[in-house]
C-alpha positions, 0 to 999 in steps of 0.5 A: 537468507532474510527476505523481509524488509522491517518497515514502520508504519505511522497512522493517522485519522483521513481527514477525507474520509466519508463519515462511517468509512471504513477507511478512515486511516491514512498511514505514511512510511517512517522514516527514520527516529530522531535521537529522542526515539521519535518516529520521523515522517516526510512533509512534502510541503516543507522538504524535512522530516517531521515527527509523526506525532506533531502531526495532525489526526496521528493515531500509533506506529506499527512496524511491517515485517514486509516481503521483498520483491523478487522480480515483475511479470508483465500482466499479458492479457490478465483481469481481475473478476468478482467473485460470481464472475459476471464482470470482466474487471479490471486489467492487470498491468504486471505481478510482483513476485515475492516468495512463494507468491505473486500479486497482481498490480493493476494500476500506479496511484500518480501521487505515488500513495494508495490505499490497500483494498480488502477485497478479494478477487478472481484471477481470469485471462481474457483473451479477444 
């Protein structure tokens, strides 16, 4: 059974992005191709699709072989700690199960977008 989901990915310079950041890319799902072999890209603003190399600050498409989700854990008291351990962090709201793997979701941006973080924590459960 296959369980990846082959996504394309197109990417463009973050025109909020501090100078020096090392986020300084946005990327935004690829829709579809246009009969010419274009990656098309939403525009919320206009309600269409749109070729992502029109748009402002593109910069490549990538193709994501991406992991399809298997079920949710509920967070059930877990945080995400540094790792020296001298924070508590932040609460995790529910686990994505993939397989072989869980990762761990601790908040829903409201646009619906966000940005991936490269940081590397801890697991701890807290219990009061």
């Amino acid at each position: 059974m296959d369980t990846n989901d082959v996504q394309y990915r197109a990417y463009f310079t973050d025109p909020d992005a501090a100078p020096g950041s090392d986020e300084s890319e946005t990327e935004m799902r690829v829709e579809s191709w246009s009969a010419d072999g274009l990656a098309l890209v939403l525009d919320q603003e206009e309600g269409r699709l749109v070729s992502a190399k029109e748009r402002p600050g593109f910069l490549r498409v990538e193709r994501h072989d991406e992991p399809q989700v298997r079920g949710v854990i509920p967070g059930a008291g877990w945080k995400l700690g540094q790792k020296d351990g001298l924070s508590l962090g932040t609460p995790v709201v529910a686990f994505l199960v993939y397989d072989g793997y869980v990762r761990p979701i601790t908040g829903l941006p409201p646009t619906g977008t966000g940005r991936v973080s490269r940081e590397t924590h801890q697991l701890v459960q807290h219990r009061e």
